[in-house]
PyMOL commands that place a pseudoatom at each C-alpha (Angstrom):
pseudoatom trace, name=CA, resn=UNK, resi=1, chain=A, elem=C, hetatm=0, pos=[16.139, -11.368, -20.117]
pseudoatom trace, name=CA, resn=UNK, resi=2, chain=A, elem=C, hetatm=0, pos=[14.762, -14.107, -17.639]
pseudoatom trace, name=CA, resn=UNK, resi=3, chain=A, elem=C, hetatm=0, pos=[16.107, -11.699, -14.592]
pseudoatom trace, name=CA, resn=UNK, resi=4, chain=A, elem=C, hetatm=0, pos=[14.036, -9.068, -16.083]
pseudoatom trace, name=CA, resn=UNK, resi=5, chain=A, elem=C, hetatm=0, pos=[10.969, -11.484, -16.724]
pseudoatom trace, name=CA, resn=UNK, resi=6, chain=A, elem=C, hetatm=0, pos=[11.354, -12.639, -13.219]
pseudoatom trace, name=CA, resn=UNK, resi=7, chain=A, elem=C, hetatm=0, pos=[11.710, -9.304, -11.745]
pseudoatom trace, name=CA, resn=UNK, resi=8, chain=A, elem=C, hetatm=0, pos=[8.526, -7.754, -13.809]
pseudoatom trace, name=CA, resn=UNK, resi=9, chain=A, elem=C, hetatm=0, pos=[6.592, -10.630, -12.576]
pseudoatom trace, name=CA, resn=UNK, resi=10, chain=A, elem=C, hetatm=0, pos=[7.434, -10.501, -9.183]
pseudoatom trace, name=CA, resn=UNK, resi=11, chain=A, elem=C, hetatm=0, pos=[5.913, -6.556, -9.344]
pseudoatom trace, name=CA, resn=UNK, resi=12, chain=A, elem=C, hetatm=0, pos=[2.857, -7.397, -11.548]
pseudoatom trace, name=CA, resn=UNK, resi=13, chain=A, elem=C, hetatm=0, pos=[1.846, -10.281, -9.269]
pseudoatom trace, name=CA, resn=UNK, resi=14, chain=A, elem=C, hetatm=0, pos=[0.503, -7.993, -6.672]
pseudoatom trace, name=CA, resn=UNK, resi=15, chain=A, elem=C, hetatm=0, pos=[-2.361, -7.746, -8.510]
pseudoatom trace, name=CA, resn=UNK, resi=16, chain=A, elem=C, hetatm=0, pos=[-3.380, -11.320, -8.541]
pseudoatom trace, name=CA, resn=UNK, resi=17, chain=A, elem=C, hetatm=0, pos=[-2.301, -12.248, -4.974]
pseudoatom trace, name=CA, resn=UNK, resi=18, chain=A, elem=C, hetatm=0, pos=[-4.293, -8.772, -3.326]
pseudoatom trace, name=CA, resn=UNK, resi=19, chain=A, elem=C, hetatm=0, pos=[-7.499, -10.021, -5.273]
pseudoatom trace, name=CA, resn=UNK, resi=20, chain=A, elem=C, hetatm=0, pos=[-7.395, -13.275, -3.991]
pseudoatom trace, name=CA, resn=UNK, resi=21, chain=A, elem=C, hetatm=0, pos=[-7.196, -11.953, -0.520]
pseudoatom trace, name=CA, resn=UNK, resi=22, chain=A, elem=C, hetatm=0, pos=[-9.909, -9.327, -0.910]
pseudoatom trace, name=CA, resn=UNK, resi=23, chain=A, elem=C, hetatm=0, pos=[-11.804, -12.908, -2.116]
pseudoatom trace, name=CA, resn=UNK, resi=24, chain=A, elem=C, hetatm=0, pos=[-10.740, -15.154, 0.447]
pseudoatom trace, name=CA, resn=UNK, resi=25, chain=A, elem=C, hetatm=0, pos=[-11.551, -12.608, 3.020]
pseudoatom trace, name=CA, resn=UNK, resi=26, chain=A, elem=C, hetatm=0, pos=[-15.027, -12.054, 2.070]
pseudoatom trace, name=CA, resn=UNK, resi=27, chain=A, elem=C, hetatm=0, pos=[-15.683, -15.915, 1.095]
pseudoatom trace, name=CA, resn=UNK, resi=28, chain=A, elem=C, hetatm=0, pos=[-14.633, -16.315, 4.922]
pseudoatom trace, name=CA, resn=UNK, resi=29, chain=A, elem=C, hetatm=0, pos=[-17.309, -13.734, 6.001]
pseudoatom trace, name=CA, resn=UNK, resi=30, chain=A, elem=C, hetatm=0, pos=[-19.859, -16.878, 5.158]
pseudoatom trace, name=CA, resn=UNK, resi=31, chain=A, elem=C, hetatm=0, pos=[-17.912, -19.883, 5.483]
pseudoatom trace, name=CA, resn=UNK, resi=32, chain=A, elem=C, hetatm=0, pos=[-14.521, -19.952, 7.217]
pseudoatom trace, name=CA, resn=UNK, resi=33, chain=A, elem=C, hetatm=0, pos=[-12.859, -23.490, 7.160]
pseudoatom trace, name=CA, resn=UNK, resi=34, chain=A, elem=C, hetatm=0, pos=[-9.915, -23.401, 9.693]
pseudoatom trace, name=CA, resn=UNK, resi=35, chain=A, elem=C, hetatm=0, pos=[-7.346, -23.049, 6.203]
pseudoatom trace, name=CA, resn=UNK, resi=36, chain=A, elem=C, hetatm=0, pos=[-9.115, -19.690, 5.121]
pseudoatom trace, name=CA, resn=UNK, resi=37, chain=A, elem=C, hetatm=0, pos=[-7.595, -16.938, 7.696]
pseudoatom trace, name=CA, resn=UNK, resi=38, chain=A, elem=C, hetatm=0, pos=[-4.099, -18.584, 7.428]
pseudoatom trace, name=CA, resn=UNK, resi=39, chain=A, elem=C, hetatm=0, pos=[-4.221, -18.499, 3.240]
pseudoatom trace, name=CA, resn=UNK, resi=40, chain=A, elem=C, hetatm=0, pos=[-5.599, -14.952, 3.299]
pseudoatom trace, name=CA, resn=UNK, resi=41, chain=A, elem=C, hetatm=0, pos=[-2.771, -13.990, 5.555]
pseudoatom trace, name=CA, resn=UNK, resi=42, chain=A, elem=C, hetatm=0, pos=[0.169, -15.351, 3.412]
pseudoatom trace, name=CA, resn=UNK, resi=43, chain=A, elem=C, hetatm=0, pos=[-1.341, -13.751, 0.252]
pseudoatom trace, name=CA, resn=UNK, resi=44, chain=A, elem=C, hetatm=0, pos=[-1.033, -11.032, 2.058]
pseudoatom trace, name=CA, resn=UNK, resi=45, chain=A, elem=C, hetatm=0, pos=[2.173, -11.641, 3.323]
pseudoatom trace, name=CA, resn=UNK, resi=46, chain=A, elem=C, hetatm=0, pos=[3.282, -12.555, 0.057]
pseudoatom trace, name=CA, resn=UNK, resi=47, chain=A, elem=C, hetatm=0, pos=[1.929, -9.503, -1.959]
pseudoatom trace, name=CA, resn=UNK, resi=48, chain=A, elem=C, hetatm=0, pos=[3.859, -7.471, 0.701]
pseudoatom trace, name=CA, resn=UNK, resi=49, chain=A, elem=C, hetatm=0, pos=[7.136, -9.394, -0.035]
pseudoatom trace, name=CA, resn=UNK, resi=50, chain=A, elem=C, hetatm=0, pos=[6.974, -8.869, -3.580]
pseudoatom trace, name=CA, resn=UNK, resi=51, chain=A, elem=C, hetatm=0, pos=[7.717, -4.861, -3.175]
pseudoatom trace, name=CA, resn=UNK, resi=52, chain=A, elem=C, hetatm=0, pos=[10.426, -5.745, -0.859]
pseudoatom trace, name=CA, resn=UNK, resi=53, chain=A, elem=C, hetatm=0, pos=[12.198, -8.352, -3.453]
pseudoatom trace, name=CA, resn=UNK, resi=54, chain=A, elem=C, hetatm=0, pos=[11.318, -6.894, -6.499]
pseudoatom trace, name=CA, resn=UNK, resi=55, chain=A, elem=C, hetatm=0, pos=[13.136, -3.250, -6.535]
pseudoatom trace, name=CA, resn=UNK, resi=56, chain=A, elem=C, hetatm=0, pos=[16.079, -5.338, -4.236]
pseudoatom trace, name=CA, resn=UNK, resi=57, chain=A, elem=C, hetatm=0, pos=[16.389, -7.783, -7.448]
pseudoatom trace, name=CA, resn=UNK, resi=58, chain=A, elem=C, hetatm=0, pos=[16.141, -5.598, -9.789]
pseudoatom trace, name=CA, resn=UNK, resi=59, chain=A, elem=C, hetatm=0, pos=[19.230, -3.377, -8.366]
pseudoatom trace, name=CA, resn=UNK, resi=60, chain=A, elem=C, hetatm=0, pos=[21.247, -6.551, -7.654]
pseudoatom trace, name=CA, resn=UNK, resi=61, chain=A, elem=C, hetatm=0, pos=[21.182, -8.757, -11.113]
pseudoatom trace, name=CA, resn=UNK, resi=62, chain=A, elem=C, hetatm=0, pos=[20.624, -4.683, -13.207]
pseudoatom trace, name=CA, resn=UNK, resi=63, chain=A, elem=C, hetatm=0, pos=[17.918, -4.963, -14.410]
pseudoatom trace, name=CA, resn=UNK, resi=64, chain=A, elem=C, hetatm=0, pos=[16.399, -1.698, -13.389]
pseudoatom trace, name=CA, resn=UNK, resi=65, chain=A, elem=C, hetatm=0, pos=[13.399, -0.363, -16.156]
pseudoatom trace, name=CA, resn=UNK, resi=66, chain=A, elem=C, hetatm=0, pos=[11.683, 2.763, -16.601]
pseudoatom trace, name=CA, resn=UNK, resi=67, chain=A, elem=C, hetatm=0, pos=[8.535, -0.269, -16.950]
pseudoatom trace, name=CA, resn=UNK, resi=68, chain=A, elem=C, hetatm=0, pos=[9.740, -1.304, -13.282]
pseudoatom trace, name=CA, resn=UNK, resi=69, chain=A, elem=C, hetatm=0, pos=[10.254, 2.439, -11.991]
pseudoatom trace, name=CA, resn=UNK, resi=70, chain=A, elem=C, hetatm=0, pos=[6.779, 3.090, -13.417]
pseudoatom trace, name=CA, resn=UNK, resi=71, chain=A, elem=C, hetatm=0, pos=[4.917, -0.396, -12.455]
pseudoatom trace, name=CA, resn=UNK, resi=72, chain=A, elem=C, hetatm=0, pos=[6.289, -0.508, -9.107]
pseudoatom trace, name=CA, resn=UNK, resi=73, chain=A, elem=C, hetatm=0, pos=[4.861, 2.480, -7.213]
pseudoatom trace, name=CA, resn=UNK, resi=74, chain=A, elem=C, hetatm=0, pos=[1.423, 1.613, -9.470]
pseudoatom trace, name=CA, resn=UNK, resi=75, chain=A, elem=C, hetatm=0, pos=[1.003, -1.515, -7.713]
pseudoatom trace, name=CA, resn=UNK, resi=76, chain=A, elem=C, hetatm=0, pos=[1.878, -0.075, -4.466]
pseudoatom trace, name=CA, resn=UNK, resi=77, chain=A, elem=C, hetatm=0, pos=[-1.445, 2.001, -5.141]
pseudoatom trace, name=CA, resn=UNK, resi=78, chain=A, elem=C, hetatm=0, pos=[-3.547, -1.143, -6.183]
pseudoatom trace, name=CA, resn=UNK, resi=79, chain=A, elem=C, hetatm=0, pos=[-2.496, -3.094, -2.761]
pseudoatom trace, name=CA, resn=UNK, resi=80, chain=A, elem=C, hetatm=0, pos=[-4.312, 0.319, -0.803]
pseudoatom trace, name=CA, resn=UNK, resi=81, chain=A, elem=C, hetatm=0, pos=[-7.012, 0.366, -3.659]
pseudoatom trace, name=CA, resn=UNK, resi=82, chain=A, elem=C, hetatm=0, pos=[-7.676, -3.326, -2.764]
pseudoatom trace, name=CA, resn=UNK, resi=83, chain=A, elem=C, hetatm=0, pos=[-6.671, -3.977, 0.607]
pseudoatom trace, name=CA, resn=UNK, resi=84, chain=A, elem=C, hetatm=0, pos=[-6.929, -1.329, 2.845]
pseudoatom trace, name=CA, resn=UNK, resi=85, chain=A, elem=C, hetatm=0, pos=[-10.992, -1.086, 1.990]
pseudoatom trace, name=CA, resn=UNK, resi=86, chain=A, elem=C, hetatm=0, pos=[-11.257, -4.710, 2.716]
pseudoatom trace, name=CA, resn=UNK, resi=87, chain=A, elem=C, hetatm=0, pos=[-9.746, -4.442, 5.828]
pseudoatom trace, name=CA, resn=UNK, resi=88, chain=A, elem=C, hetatm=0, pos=[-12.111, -1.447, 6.567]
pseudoatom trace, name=CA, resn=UNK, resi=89, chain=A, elem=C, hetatm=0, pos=[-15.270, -3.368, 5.926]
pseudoatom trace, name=CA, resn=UNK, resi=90, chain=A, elem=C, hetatm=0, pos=[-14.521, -6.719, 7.873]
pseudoatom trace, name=CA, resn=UNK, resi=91, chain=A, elem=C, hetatm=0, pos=[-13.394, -4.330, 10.769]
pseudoatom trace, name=CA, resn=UNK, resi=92, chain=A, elem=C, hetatm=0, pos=[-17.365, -3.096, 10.160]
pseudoatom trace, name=CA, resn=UNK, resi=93, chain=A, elem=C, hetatm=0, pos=[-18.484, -6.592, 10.027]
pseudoatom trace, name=CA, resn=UNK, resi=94, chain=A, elem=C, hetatm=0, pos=[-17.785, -7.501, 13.541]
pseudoatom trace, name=CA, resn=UNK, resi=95, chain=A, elem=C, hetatm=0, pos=[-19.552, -4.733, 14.438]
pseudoatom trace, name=CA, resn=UNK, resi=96, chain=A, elem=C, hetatm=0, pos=[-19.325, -3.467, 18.250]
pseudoatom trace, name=CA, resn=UNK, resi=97, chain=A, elem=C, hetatm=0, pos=[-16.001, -1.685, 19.188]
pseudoatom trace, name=CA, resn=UNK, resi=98, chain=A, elem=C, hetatm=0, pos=[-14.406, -2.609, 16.103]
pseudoatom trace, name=CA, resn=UNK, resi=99, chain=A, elem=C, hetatm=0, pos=[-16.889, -0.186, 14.029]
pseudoatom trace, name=CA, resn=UNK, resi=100, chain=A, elem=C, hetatm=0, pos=[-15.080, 3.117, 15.630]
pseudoatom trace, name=CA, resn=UNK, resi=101, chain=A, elem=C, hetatm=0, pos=[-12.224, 1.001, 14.269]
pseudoatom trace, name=CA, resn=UNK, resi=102, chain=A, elem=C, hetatm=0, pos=[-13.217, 0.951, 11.029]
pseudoatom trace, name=CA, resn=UNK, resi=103, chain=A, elem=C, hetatm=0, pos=[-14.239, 4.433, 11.288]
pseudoatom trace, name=CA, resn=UNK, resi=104, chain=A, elem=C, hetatm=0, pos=[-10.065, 4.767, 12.031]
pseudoatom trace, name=CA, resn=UNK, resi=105, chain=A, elem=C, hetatm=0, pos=[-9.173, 3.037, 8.785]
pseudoatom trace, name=CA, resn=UNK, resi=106, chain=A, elem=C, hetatm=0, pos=[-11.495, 4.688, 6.495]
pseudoatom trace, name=CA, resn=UNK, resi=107, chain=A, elem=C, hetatm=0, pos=[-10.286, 8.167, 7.769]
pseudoatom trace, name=CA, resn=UNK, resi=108, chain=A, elem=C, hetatm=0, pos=[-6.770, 6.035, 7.232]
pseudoatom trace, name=CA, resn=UNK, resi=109, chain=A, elem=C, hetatm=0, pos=[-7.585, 4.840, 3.596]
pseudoatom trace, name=CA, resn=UNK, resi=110, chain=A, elem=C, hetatm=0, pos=[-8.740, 7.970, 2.452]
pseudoatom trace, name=CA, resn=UNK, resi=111, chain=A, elem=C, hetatm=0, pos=[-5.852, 10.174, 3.348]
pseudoatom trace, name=CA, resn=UNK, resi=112, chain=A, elem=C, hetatm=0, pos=[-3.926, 7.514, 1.428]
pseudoatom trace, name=CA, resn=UNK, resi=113, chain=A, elem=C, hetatm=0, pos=[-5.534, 7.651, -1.320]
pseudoatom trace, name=CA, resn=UNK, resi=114, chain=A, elem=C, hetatm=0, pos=[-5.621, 11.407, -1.670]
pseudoatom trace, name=CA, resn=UNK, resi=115, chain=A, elem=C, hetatm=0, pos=[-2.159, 11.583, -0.779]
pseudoatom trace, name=CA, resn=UNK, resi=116, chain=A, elem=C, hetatm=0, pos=[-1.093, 9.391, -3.766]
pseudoatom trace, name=CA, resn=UNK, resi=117, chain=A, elem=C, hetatm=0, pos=[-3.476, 11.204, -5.771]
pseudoatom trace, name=CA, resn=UNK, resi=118, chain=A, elem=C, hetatm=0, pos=[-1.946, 14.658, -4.973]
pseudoatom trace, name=CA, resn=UNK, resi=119, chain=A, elem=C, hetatm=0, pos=[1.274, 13.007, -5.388]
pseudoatom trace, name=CA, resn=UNK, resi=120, chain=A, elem=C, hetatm=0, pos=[0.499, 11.982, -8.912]
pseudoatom trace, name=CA, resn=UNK, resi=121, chain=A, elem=C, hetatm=0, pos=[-1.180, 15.182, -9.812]
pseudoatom trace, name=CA, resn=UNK, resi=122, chain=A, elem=C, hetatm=0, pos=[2.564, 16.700, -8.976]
pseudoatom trace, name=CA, resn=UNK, resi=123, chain=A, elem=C, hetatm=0, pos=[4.111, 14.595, -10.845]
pseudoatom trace, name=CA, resn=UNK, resi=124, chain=A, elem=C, hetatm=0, pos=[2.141, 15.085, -13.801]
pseudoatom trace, name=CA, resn=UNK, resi=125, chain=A, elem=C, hetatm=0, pos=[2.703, 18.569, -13.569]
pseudoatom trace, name=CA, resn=UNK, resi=126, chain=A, elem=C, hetatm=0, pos=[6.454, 18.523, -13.192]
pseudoatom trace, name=CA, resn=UNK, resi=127, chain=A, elem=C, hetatm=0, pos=[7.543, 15.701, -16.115]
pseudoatom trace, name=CA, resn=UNK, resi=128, chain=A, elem=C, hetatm=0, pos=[7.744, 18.107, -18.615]
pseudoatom trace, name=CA, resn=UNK, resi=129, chain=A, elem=C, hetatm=0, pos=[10.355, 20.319, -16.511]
pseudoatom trace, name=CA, resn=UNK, resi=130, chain=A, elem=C, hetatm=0, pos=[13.145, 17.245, -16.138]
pseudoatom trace, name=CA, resn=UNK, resi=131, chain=A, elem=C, hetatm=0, pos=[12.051, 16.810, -12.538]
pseudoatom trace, name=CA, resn=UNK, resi=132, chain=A, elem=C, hetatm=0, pos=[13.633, 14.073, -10.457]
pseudoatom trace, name=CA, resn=UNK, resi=133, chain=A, elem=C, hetatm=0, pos=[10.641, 11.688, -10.720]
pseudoatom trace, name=CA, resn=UNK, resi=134, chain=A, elem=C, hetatm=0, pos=[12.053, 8.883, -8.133]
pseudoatom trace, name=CA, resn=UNK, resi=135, chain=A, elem=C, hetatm=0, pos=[10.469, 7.893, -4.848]
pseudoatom trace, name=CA, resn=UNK, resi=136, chain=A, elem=C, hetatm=0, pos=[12.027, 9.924, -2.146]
pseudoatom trace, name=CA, resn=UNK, resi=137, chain=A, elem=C, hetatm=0, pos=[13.178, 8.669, 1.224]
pseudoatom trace, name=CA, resn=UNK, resi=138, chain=A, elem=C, hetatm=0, pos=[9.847, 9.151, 3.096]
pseudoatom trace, name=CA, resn=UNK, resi=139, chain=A, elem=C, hetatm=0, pos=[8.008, 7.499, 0.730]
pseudoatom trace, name=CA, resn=UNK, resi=140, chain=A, elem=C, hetatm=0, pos=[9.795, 4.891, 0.478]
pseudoatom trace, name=CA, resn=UNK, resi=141, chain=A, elem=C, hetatm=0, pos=[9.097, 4.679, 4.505]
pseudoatom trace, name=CA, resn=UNK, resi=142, chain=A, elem=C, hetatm=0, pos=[5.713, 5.186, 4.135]
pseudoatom trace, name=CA, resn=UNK, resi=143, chain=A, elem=C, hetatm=0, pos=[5.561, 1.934, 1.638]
pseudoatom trace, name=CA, resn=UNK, resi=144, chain=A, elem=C, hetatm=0, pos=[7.476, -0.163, 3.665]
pseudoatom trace, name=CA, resn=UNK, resi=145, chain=A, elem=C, hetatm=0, pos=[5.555, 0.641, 6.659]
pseudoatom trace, name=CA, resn=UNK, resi=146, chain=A, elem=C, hetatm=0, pos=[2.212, 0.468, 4.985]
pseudoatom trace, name=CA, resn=UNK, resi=147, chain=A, elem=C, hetatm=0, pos=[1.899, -3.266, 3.967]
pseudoatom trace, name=CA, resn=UNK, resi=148, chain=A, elem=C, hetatm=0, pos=[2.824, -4.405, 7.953]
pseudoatom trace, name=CA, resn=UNK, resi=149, chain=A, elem=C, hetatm=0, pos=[-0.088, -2.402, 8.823]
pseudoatom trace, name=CA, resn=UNK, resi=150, chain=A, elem=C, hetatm=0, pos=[-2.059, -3.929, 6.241]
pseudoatom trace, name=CA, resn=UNK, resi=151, chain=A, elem=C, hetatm=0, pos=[-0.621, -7.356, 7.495]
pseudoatom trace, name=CA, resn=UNK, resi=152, chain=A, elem=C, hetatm=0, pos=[-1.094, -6.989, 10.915]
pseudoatom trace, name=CA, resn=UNK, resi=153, chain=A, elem=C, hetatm=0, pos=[-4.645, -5.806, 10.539]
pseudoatom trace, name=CA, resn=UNK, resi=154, chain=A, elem=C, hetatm=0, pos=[-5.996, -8.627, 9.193]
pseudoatom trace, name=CA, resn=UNK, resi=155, chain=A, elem=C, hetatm=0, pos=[-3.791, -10.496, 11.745]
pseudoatom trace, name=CA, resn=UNK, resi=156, chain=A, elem=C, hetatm=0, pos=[-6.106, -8.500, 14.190]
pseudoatom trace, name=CA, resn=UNK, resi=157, chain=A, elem=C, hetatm=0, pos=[-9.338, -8.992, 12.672]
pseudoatom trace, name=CA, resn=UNK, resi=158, chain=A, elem=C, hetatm=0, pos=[-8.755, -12.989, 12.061]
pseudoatom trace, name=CA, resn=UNK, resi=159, chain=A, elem=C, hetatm=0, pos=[-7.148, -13.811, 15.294]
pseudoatom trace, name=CA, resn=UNK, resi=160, chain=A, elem=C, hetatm=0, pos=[-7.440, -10.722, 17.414]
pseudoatom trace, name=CA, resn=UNK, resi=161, chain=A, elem=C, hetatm=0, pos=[-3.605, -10.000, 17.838]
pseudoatom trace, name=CA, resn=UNK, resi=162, chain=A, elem=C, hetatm=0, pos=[-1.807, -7.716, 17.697]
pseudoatom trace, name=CA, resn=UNK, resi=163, chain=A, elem=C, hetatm=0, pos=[-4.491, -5.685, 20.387]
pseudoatom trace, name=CA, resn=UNK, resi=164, chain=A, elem=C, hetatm=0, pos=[-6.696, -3.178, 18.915]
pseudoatom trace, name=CA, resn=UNK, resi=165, chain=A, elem=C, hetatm=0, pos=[-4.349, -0.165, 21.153]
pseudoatom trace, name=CA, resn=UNK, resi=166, chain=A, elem=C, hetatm=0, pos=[-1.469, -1.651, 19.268]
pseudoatom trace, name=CA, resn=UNK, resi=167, chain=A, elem=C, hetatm=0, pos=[-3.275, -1.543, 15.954]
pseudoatom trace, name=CA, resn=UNK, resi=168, chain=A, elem=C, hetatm=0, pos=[-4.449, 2.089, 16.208]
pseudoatom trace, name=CA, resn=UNK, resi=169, chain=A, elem=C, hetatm=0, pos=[-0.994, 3.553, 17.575]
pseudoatom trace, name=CA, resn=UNK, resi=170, chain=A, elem=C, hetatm=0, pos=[0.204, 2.043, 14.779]
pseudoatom trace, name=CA, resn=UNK, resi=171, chain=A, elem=C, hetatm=0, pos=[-2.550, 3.183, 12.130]
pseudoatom trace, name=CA, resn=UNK, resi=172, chain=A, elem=C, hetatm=0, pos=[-1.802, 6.770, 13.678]
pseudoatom trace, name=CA, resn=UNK, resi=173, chain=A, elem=C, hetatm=0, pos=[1.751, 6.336, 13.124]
pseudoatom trace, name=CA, resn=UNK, resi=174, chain=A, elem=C, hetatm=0, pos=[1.014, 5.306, 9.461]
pseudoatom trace, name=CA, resn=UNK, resi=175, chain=A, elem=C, hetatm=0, pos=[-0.840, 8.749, 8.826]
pseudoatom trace, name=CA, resn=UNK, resi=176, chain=A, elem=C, hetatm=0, pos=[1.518, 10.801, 10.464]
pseudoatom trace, name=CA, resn=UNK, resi=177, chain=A, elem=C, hetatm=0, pos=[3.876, 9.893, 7.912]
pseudoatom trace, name=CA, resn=UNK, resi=178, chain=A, elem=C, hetatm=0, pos=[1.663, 9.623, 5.655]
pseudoatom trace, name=CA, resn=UNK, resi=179, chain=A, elem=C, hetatm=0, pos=[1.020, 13.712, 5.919]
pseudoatom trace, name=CA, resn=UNK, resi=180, chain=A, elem=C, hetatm=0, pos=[4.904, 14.204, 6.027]
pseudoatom trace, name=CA, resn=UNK, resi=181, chain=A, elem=C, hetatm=0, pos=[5.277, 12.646, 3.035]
pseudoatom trace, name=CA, resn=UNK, resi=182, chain=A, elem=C, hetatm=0, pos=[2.039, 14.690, 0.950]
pseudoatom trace, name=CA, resn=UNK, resi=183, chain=A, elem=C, hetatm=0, pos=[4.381, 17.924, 2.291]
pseudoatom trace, name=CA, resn=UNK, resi=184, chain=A, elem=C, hetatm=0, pos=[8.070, 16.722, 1.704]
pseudoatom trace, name=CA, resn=UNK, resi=185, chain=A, elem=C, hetatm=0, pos=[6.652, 15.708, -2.151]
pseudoatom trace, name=CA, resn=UNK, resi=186, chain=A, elem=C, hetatm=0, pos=[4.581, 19.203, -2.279]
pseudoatom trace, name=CA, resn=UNK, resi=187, chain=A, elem=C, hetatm=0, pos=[8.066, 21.128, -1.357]
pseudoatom trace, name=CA, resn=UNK, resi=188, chain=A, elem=C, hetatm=0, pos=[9.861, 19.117, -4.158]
pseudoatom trace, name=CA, resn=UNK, resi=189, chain=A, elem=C, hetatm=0, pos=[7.226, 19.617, -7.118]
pseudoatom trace, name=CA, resn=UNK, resi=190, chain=A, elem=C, hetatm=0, pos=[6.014, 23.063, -5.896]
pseudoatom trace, name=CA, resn=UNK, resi=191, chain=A, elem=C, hetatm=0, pos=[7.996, 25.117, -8.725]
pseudoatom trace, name=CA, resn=UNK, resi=192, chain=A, elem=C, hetatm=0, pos=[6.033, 22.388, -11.252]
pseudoatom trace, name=CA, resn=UNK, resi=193, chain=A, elem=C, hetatm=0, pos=[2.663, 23.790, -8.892]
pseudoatom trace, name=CA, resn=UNK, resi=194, chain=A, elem=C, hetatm=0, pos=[3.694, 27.231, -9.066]
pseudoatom trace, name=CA, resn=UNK, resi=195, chain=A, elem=C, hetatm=0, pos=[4.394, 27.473, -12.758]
pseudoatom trace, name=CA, resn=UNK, resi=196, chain=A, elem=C, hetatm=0, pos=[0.969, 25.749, -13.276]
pseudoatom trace, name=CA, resn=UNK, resi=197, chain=A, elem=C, hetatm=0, pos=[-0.593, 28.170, -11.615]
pseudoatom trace, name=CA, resn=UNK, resi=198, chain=A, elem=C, hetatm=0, pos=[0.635, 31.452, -13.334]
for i in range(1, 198): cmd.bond("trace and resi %d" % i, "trace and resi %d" % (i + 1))
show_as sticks, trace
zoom trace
């Protein structure tokens, strides 16, 4: 029971930890004491870890949960929801060359979105046909490579590393499998689409 309490909380607490970064980022738009950047990065960080430990716990001590299965990609969504729009602003708030950047991330955060939207809407359609329901390889890739970007963005805006070439080869990389992955889950659920549709 405590592995299961432990593994639960390490998924819900996403939540909390991306909202205090969306906070302490925009707090530090007005007042930045030297602590600020460094605290916003490790929630950050430490949001990020928490998809990496929890499924990884879960599996080792079995306690896997349809709650988990079910939670887990939901708070995936609410780190994008949260942090990827943040990031887009303060990238706005410098202004000069880093608005085209935030241009960059908004097309970014918006093809994220939709994608897990689309994603969803599949998903939906398919549950009543016994569909296999679990994450599939790419997505799991696009996750994992997703909260790095996130990471190293604000690493960028705060502190100005990695460069901004870096940043947007890498936001371009995000997107590419980001489209890869709306058409590997389309090809799985499309019997689900095309049933809907007669």
């Amino acid at each position: 029971m405590a592995a299961k309490i432990i593994v639960n909380g390490l998924t819900l607490a996403r939540v909390p930890l991306v909202l205090l970064f969306m906070a302490g980022a925009l707090v530090a738009l007005f007042h930045q004491p030297p602590w600020l950047p460094p605290l916003n990065l490790a929630l950050l960080v430490l949001a990020s870890l928490t998809d990496l430990f929890d499924g990884m716990l879960a599996r080792r001590w079995q306690v896997t949960s349809r709650f988990g299965a079910l939670a887990d990609p939901l708070m995936d969504k609410v780190f994008f929801i949260v942090v990827f729009p943040t990031l887009t602003f303060l990238l706005a708030w410098q202004g000069g060359a880093q608005r085209a950047h935030a241009v960059v991330m908004l097309v970014f955060t918006v093809c994220y979105l939709l994608r897990d939207q689309w994603v969803s809407f599949l998903r939906a359609l398919a549950a009543g046909r016994d569909a296999d329901m679990r994450a599939n390889w790419v997505g799991k890739v696009r996750t994992a490579i997703s909260f790095p970007i996130g990471c190293l963005l604000y690493l960028h805006i705060a502190y100005g590393i990695p460069s901004r070439c870096i940043m947007l080869w890498l936001e371009a990389f995000g997107l590419v499998i980001n489209f890869y992955s709306l058409v590997v889950y389309t090809r799985r659920y499309s019997p689900a689409l095309r049933d809907a549709l007669e």
